[in-house]
N, CA, C and O of each residue as an XYZ file, in Angstrom:
848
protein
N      28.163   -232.892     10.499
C      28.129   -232.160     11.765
C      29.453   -232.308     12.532
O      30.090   -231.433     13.119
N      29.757   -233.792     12.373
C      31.468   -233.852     13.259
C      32.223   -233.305     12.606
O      33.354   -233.587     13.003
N      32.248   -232.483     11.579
C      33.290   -232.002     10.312
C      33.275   -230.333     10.927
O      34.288   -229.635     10.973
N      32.047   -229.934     11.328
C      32.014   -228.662     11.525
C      31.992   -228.356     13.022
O      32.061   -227.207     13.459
N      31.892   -229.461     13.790
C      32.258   -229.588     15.279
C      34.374   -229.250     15.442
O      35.104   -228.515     16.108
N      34.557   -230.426     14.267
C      36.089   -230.565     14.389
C      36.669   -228.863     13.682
O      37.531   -228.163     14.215
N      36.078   -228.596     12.670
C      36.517   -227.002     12.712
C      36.451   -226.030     13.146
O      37.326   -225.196     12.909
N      35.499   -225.783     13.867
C      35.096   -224.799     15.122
C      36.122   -225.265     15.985
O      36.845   -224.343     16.361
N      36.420   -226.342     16.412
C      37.247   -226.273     17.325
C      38.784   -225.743     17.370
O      39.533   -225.201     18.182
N      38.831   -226.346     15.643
C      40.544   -225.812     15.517
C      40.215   -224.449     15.073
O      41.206   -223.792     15.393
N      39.537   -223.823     14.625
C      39.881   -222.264     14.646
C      39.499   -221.664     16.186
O      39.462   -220.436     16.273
N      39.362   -222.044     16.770
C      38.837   -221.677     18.486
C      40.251   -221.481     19.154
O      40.757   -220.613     19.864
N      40.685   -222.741     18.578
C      42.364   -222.574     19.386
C      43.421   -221.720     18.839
O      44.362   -221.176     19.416
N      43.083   -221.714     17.643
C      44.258   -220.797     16.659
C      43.588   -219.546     16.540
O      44.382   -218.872     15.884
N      43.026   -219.148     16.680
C      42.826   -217.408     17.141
C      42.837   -217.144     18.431
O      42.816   -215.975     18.814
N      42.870   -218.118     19.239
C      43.493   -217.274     21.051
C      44.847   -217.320     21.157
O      45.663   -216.423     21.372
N      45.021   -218.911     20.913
C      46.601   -219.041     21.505
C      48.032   -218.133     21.615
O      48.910   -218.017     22.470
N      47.748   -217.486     20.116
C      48.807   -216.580     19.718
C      49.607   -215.435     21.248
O      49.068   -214.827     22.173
N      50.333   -215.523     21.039
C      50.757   -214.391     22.623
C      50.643   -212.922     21.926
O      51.405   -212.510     21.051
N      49.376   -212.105     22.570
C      49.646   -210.829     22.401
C      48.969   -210.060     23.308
O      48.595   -210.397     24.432
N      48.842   -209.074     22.792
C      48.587   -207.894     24.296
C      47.352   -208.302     25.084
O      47.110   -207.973     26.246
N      46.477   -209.194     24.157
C      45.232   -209.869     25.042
C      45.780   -211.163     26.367
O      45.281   -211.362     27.475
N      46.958   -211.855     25.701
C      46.925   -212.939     26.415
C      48.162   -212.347     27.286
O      48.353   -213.127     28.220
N      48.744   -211.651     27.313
C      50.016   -210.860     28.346
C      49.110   -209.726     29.264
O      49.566   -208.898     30.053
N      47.964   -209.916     28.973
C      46.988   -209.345     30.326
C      46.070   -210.496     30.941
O      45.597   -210.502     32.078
N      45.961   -211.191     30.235
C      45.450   -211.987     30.707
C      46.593   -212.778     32.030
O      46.211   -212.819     33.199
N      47.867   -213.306     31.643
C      49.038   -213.580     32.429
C      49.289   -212.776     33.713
O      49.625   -213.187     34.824
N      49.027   -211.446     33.259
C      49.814   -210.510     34.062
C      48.216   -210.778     35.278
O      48.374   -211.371     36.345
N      47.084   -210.338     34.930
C      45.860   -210.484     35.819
C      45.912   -211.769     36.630
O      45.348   -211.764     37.724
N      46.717   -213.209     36.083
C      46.706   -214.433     37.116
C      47.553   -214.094     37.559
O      47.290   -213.966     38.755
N      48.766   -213.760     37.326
C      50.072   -213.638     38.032
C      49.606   -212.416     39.877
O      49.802   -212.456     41.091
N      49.106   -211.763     39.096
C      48.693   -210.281     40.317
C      47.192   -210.598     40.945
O      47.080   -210.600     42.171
N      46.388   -210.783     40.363
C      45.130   -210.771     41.253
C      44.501   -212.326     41.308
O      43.564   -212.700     42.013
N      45.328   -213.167     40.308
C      44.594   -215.059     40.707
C      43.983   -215.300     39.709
O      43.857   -214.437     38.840
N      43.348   -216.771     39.561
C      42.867   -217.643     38.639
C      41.562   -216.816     37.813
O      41.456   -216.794     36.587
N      40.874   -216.336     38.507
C      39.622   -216.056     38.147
C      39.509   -214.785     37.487
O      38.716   -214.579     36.568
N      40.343   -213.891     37.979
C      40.456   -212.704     37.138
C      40.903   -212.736     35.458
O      40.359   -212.239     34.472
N      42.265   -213.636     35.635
C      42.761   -213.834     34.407
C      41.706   -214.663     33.492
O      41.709   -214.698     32.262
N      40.995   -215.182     34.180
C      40.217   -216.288     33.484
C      39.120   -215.390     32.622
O      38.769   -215.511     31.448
N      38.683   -214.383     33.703
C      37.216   -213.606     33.161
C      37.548   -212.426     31.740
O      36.923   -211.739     30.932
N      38.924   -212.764     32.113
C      39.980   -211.340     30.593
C      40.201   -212.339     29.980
O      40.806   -211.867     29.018
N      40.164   -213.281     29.835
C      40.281   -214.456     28.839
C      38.962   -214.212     27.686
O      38.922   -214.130     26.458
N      37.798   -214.141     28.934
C      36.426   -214.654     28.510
C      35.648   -213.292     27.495
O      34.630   -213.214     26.807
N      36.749   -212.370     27.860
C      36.512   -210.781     27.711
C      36.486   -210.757     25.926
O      35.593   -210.395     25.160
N      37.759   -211.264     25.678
C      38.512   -211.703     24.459
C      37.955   -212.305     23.512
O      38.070   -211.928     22.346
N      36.858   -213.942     24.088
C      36.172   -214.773     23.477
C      34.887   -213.928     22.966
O      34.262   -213.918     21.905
N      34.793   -213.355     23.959
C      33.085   -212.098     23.214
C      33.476   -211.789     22.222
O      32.957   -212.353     21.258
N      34.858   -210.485     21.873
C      35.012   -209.724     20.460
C      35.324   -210.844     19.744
O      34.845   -210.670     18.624
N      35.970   -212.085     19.807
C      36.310   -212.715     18.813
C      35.003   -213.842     18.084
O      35.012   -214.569     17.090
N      33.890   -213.521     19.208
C      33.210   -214.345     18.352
C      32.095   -213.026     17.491
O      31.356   -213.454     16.604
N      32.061   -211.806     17.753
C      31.463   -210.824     17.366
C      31.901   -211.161     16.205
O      31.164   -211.666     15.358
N      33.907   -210.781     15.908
C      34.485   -211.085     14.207
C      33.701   -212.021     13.865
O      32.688   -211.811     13.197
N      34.108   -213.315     14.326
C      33.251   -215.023     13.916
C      32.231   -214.202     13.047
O      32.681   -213.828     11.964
N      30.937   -213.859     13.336
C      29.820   -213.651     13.159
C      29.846   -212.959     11.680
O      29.544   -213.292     10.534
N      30.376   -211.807     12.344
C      30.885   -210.530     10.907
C      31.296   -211.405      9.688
O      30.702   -211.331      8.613
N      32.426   -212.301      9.932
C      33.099   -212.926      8.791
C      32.060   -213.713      8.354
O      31.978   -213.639      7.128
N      31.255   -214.416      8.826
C      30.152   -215.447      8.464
C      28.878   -214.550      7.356
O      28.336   -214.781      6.276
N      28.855   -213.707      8.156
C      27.801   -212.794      7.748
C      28.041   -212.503      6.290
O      27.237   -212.663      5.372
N      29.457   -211.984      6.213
C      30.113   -211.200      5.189
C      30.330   -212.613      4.180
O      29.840   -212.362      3.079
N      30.853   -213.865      4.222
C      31.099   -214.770      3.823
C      29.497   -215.459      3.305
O      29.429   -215.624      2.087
N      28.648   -215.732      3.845
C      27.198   -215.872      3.065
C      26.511   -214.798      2.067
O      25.371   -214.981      1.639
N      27.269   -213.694      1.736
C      26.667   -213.002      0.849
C      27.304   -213.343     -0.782
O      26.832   -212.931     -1.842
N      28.524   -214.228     -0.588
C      29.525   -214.555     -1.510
C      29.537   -216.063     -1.877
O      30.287   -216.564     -2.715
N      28.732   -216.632     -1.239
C      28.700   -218.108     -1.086
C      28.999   -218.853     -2.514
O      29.777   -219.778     -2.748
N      28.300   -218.285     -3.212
C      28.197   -219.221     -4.754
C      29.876   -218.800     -5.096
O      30.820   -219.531     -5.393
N      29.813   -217.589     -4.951
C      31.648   -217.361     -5.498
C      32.869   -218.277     -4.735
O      33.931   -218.663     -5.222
N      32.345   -218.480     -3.400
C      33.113   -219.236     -2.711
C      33.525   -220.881     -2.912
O      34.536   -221.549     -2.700
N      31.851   -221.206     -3.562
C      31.891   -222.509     -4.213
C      33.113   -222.385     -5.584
O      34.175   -222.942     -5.864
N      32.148   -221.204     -6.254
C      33.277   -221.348     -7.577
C      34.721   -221.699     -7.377
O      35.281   -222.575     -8.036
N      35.394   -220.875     -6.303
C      36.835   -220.592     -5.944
C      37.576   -221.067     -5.080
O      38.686   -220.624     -4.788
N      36.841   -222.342     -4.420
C      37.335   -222.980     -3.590
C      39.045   -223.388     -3.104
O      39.602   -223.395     -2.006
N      39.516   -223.704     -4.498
C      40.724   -223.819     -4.220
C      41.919   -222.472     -4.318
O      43.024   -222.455     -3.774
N      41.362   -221.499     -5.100
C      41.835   -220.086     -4.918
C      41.885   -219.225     -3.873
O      42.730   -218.395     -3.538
N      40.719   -219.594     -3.355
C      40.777   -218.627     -1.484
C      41.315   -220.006     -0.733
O      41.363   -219.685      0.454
N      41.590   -220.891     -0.810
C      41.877   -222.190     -0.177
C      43.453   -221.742      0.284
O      44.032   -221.921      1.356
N      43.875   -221.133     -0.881
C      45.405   -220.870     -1.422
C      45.421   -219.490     -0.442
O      46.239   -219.251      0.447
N      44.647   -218.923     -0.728
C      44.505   -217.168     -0.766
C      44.707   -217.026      1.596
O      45.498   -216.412      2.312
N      43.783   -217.751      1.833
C      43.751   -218.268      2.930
C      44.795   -218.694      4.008
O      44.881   -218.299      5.170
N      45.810   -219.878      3.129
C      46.940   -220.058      3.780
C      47.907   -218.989      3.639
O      48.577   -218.640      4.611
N      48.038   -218.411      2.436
C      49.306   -217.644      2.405
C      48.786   -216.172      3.419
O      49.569   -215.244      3.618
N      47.642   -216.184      3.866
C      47.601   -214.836      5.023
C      48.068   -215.536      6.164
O      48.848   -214.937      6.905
N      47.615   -217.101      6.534
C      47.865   -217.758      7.894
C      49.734   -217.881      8.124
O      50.407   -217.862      9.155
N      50.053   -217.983      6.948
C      51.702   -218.235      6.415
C      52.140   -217.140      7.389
O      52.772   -217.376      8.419
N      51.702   -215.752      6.931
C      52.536   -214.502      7.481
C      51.797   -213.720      8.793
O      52.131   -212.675      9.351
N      50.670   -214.628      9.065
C      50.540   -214.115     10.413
C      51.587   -215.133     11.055
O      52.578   -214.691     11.637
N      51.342   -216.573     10.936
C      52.253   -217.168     11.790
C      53.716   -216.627     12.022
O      54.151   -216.674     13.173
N      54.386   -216.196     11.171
C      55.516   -215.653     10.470
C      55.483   -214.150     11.693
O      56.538   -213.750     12.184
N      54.588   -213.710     11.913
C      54.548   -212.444     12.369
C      54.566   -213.121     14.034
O      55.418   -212.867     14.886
N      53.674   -213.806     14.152
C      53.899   -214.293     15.582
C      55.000   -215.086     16.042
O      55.129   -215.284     17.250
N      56.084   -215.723     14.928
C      56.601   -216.297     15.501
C      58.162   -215.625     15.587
O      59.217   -216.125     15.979
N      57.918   -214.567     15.167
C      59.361   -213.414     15.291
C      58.586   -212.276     16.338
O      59.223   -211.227     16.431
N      57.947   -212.302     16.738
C      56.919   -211.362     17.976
C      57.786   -211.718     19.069
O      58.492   -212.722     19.162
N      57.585   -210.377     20.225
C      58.749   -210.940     21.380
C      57.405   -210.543     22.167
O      57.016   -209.394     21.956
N      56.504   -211.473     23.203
C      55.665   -211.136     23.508
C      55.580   -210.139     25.027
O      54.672   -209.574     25.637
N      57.089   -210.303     25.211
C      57.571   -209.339     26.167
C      57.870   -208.029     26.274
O      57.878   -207.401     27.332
N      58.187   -207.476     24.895
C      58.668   -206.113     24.308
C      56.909   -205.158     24.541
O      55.748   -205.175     24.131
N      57.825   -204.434     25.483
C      56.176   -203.415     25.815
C      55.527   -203.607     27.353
O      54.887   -202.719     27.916
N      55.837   -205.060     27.986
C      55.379   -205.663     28.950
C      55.468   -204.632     30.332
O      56.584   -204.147     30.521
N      54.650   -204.349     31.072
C      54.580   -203.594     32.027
C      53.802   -204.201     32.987
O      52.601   -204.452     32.891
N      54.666   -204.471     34.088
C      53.520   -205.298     35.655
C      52.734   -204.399     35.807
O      52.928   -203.186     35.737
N      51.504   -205.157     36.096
C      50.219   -204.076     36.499
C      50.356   -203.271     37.707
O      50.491   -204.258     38.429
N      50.428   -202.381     38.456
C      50.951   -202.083     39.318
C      50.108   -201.803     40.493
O      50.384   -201.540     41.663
N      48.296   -202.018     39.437
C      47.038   -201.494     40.423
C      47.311   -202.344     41.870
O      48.163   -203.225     41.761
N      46.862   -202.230     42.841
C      46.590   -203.053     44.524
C      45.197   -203.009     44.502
O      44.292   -202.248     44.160
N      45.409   -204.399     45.124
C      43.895   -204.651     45.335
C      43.112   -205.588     44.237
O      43.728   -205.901     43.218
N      41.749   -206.046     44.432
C      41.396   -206.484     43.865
C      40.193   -205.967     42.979
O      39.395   -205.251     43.584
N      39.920   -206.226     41.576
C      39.138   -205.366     40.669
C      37.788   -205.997     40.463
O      37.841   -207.094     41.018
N      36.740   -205.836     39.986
C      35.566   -206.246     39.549
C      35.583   -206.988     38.473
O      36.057   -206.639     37.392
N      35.077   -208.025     38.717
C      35.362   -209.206     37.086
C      34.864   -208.326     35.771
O      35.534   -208.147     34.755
N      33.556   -207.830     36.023
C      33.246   -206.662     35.163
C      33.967   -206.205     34.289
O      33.943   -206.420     33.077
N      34.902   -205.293     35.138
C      35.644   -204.504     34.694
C      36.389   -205.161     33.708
O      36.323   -204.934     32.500
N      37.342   -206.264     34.460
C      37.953   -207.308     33.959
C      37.467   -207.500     32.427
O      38.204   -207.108     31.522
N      36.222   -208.105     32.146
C      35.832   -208.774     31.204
C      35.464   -207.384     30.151
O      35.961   -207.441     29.026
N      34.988   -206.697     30.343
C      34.844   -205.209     29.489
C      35.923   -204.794     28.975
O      36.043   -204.802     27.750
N      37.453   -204.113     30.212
C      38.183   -204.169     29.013
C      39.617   -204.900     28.138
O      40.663   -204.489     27.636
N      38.776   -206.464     28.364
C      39.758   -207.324     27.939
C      39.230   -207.398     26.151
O      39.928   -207.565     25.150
N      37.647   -207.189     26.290
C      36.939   -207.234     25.038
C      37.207   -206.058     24.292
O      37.614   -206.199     23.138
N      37.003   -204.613     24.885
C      37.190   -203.540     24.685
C      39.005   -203.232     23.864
O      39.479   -202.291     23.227
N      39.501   -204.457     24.283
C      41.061   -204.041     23.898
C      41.079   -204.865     22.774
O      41.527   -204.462     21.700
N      40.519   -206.261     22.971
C      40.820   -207.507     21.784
C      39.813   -206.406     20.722
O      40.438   -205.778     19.868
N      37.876   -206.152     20.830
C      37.399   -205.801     19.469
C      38.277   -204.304     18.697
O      37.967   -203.944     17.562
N      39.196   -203.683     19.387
C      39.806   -202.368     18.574
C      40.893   -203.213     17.815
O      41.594   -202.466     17.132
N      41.128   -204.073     17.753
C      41.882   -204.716     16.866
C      41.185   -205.345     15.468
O      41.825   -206.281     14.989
N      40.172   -205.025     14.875
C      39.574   -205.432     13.581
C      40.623   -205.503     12.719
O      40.259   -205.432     11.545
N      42.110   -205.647     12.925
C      42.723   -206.406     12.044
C      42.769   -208.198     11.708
O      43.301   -208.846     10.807
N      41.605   -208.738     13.387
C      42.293   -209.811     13.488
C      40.849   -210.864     12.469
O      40.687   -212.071     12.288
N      40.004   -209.516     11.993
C      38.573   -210.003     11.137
C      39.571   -211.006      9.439
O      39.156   -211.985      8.819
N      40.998   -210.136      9.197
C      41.493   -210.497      7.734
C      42.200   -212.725      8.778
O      42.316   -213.738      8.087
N      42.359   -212.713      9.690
C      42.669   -214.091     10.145
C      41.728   -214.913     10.286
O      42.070   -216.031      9.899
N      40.674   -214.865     10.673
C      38.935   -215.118     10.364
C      38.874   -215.401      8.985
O      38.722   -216.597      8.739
N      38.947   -214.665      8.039
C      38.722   -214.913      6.945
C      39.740   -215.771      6.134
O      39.340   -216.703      5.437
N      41.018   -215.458      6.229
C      42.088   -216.883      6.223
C      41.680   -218.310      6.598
O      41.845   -219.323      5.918
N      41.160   -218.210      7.712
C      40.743   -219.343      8.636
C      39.945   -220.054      8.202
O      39.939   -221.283      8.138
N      39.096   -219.188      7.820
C      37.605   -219.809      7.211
C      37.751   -220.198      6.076
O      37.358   -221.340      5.837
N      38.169   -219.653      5.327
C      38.786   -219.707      3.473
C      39.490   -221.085      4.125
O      38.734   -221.984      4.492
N      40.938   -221.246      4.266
C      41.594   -222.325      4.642
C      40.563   -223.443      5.159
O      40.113   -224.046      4.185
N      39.990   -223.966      6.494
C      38.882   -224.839      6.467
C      37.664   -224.985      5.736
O      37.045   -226.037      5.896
N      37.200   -224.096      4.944
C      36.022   -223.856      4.288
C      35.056   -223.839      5.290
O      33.952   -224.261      4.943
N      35.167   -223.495      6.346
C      34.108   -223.429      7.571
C      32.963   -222.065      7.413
O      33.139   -220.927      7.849
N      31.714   -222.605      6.623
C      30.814   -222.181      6.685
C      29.629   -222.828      6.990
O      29.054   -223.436      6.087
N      29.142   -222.802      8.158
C      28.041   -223.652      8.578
C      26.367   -222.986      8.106
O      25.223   -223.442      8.102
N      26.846   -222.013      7.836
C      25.498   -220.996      7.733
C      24.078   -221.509      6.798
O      22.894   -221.551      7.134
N      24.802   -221.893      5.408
C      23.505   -222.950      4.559
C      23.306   -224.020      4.677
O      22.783   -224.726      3.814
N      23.807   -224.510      6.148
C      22.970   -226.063      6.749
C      21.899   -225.593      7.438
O      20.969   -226.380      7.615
N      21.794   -224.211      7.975
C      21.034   -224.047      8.937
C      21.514   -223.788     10.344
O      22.630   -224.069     10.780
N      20.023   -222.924     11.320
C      20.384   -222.473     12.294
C      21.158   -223.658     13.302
O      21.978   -223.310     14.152
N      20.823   -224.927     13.107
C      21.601   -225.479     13.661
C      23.149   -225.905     13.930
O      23.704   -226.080     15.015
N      23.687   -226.022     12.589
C      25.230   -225.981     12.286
C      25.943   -224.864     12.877
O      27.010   -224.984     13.479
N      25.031   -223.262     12.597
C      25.663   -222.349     12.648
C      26.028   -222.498     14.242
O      27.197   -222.326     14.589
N      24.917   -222.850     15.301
C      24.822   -223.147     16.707
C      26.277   -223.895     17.063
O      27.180   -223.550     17.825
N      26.106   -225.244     16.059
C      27.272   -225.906     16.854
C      28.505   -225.665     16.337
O      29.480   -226.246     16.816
N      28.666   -224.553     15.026
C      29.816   -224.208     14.863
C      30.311   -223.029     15.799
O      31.494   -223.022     16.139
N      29.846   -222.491     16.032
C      29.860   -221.179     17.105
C      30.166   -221.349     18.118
O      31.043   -220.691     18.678
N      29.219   -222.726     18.879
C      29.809   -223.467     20.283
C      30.892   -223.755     20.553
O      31.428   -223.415     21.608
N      31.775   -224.858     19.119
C      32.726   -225.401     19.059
C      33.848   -224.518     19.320
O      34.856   -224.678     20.008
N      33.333   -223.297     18.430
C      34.366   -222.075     18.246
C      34.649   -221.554     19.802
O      35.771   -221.175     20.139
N      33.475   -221.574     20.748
C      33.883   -221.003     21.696
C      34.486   -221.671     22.916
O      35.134   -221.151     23.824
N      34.080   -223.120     22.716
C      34.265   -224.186     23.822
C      35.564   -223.870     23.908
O      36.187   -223.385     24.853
N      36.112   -224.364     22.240
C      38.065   -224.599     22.468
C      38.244   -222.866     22.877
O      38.813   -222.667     23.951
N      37.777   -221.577     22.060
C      38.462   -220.376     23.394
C      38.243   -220.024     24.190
O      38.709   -218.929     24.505
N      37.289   -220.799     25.140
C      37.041   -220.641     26.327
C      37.859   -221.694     27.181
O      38.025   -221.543     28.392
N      38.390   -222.836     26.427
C      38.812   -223.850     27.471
C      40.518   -223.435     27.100
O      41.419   -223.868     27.817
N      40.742   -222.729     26.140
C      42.241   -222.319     26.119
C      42.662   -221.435     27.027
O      43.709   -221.392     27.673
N      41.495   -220.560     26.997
C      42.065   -219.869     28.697
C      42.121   -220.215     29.777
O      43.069   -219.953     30.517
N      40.686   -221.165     30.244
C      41.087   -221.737     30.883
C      42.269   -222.767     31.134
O      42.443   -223.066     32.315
N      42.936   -223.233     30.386
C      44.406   -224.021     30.437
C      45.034   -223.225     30.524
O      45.890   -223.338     31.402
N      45.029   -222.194     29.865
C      46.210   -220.721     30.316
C      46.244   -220.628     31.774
O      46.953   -221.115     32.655
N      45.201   -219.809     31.732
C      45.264   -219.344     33.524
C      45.640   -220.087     34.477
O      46.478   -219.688     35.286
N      44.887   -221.733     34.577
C      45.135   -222.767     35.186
C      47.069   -222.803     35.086
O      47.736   -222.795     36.121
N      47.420   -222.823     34.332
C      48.821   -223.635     34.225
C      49.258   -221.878     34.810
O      49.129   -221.751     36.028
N      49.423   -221.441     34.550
C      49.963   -220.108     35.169
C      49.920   -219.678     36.390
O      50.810   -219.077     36.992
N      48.555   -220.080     36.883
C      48.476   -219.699     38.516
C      48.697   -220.716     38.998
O      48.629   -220.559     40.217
N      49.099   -222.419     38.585
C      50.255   -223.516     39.678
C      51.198   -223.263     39.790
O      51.667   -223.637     40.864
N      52.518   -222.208     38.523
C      53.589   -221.975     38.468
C      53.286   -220.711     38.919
O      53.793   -220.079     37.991
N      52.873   -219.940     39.596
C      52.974   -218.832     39.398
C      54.240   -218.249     40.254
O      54.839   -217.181     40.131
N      54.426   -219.304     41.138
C      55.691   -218.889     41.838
C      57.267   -219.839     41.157
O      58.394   -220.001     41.624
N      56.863   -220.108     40.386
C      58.077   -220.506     39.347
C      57.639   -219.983     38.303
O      57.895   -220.762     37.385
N      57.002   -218.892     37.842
C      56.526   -218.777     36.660
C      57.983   -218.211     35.739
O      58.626   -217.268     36.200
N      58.333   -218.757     34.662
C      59.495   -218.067     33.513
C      58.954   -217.838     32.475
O      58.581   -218.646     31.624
N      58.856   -216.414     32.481
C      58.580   -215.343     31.248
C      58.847   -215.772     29.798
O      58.157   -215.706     28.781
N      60.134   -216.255     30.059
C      60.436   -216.579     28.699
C      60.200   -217.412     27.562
O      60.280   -217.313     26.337
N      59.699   -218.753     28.895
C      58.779   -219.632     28.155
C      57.453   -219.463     27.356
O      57.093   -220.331     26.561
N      56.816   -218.461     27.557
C      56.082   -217.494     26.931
C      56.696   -217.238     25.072
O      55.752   -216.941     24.339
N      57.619   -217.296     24.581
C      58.714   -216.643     23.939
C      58.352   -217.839     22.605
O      59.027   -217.839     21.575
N      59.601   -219.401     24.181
C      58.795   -220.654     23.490
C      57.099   -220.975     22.758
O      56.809   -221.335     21.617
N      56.492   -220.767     23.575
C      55.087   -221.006     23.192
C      54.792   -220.348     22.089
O      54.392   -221.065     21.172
N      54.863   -219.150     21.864
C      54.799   -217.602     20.562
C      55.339   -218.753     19.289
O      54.668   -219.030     18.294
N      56.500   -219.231     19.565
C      57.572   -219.571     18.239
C      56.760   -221.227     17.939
O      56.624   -221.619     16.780
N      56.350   -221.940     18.942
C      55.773   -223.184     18.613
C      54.081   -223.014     17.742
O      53.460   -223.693     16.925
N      53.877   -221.896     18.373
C      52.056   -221.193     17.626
C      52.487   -220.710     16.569
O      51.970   -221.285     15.612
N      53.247   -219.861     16.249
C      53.549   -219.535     15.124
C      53.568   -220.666     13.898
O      52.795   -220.814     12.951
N      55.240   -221.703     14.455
C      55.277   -222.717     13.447
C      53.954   -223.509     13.009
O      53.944   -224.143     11.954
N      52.889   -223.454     13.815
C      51.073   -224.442     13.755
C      51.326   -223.491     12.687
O      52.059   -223.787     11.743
N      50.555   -221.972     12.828
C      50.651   -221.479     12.214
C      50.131   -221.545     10.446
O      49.165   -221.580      9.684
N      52.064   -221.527     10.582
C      52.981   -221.565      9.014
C      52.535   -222.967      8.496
O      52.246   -222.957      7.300
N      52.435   -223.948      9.009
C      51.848   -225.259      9.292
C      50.801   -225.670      7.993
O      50.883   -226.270      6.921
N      49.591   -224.831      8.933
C      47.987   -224.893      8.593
C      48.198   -224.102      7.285
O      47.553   -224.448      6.296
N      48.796   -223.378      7.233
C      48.783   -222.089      5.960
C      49.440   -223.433      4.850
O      48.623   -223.718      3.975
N      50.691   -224.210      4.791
C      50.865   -224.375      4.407
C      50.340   -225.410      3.424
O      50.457   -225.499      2.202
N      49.714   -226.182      4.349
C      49.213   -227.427      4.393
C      47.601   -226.746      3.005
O      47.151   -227.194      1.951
N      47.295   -225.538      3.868
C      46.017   -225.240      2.686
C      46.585   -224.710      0.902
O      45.801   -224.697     -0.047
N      47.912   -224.360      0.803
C      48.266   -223.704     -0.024
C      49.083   -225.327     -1.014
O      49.833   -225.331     -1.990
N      48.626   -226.243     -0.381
C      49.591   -227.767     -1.075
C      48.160   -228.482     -1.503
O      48.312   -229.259     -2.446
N      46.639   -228.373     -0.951
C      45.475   -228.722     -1.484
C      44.707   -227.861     -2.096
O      43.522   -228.177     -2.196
N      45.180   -226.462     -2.709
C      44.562   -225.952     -3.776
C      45.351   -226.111     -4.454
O      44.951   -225.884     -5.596
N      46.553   -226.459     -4.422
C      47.503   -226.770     -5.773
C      47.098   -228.090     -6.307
O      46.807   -228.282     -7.487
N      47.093   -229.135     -5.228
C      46.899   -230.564     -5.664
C      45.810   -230.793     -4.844
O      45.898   -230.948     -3.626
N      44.689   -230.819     -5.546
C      43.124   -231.080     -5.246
C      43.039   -232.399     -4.624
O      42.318   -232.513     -3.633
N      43.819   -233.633     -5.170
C      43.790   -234.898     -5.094
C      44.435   -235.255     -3.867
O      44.403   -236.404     -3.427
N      44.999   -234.338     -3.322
C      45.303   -235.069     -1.589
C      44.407   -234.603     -0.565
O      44.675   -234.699      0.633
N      42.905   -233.888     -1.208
C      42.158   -233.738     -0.155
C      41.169   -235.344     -0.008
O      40.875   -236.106     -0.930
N      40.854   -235.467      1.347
C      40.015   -236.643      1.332
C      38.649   -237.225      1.177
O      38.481   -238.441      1.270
């Protein structure tokens, strides 16, 4: 159970953190309307991404025995997608495109949270990083039961729910020193995790014997 607590958590953090058009609205919403707005487009984000979660799980228990068979082949298969997303995020300029919101006034969290989800689920590209993710940890809680699946799901959402919250938080103390560019930093340090995790899975399907 602490095995699938501790992986829910690290894929929780490594599918928000990344800087992209979800989390540069999310910024732009603390920067212009305060803590709580940005926070609730955070939370907008965590819905579609745990919808994927689900999908990939779903889709991943129909394959299970193959998954056993191939463990160290999608293990491999897994990192080398995490390799070139990181790779993709960490040459990303999360500024290129960036436009201050220009609305006045203040908006309905509603709204907020609808289309922060509405923007993250039209991205079903981010279902092939899910499946990296999962392949790479072998995080399938599903044939322990409804319970695992519970606290893998939780875990999954605690860490992307508490990553925004650290986002927003640290953004709306600086917000009057806030530097854009450090944004740039953060992209290139997520990335290298990244290339990291990818790598790290693509060195224990080669050599079985340094898993523990």
């Amino acid at each position: 159970m602490f095995e699938t607590i501790a992986k829910g958590l690290l894929i929780g953090f490594l599918v928000s953190s990344p800087m992209g058009p979800i989390n540069m609205l999310t910024i732009q919403r603390t920067l212009n309307r305060g803590r709580w707005h940005g926070f609730v487009t955070g939370l907008g984000s965590v819905l579609s991404d745990l919808v994927y979660a689900l999908v990939t799980l779903v889709g991943l228990s129909f394959v299970s025995d193959f998954l056993t068979e191939h463990e160290s082949g999608l293990q491999l298969f897994g990192g080398i997608i995490l390799i070139f997303f990181g790779i993709g995020v960490f040459r990303s300029n999360p500024l290129r495109g960036w436009k201050p919101d220009m609305m006045a006034g203040e908006t309905r969290y509603v709204k907020d949270f609808i289309s922060a989800f509405l923007i993250t689920v039209s991205n079903a590209a981010i279902i092939l990083v899910f499946v990296g993710l999962f392949a790479r940890f072998s995080f399938n809680p599903l044939p322990d039961g409804p319970v695992s699946v519970i606290v893998g799901l939780g875990s999954f959402l605690f860490a992307a729910s508490t990553w925004w919250f650290l986002l927003t938080s640290f953004v709306s103390h600086l917000r009057k020193h806030f530097n854009r560019r450090g944004l740039i930093l953060l992209n290139r340090t997520i990335g290298i995790l990244l290339m990291l995790v990818g790598v790290g899975g693509i060195l224990l399907s080669v050599f079985p014997n340094l898993r523990p």
